[in-house]
Residue, then its C-alpha position, 0 to 999 in steps of 0.5 A: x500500500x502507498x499511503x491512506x488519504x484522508x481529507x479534512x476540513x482543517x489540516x492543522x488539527x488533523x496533523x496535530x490529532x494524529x501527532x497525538x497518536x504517535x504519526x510522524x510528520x513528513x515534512x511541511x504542508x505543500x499546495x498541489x493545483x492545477x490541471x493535471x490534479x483536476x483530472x485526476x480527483x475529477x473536480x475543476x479548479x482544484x487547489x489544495x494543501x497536503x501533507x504527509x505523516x507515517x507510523x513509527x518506523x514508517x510502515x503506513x503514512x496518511x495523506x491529509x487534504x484540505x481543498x481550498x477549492x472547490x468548496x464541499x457544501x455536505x457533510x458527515x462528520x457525526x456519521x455513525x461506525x455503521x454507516x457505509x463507506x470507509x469507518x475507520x482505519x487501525x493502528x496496533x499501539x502498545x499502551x492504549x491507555x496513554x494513546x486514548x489519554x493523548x488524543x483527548x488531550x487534543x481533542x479527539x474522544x472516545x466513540x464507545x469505550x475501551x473494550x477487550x476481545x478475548x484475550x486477544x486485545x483491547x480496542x477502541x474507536x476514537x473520533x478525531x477532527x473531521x469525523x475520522x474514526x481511527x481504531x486503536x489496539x493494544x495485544x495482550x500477552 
């Protein structure tokens, strides 16, 4: 997989609120535009601004996308783990307690609660700027 992209309304949040998580930011935020971007994204007049982050030890990076142009006039931010469409994204961590306690600390909340499956995990949904559902998973053992 290359990377995961995510679009936000407010890209400085989304970067800090997956700092909070453990990402790694990949350089500074830099504005793609132009025809070429147009045609691929399907939209006219598009101008955006992207940055980058990864995992520890970079296995996985997400891209964030805030689009200045063309405005996106919907919205569904308080969509539901049920509702269609891509929900969530996970992320093994090693301490989900200070992980979750982070988040909060910028803002992100808890969706349910911090479960276990079996003797297997903990998990737990976590909503961060824009929506996003990120899943975080703690193996026990």
């Amino acid at each position: 997989m290359e990377h995961i992209g995510i679009v936000v309304g407010d890209l400085g949040a989304a970067i800090e609120f997956f700092a909070a998580l453990g990402f790694e930011r990949l350089g500074d935020p830099g504005m793609v535009e132009g025809r070429w971007v147009d045609e691929i994204v399907g939209l006219d007049g598009v101008r955006s601004e992207i940055a980058f982050v990864q995992t520890p030890g970079g296995h996985t990076q997400l891209e964030l996308t805030k689009f200045h142009t063309p405005a996106y006039e919907g919205d569904n931010r308080a969509a539901p783990a049920n509702a269609p469409g891509v929900r969530h994204i996970s992320f093994l961590v090693d301490d989900i307690d200070a992980v979750v306690a982070e988040a909060r600390a910028h803002g992100a909340s808890l969706v349910g609660e911090i479960g276990r499956y079996k003797d297997l995990y903990r998990l737990c949904y976590v909503r961060g700027p824009e929506g996003i559902i990120v899943e975080l998973a703690q193996k026990l053992g």
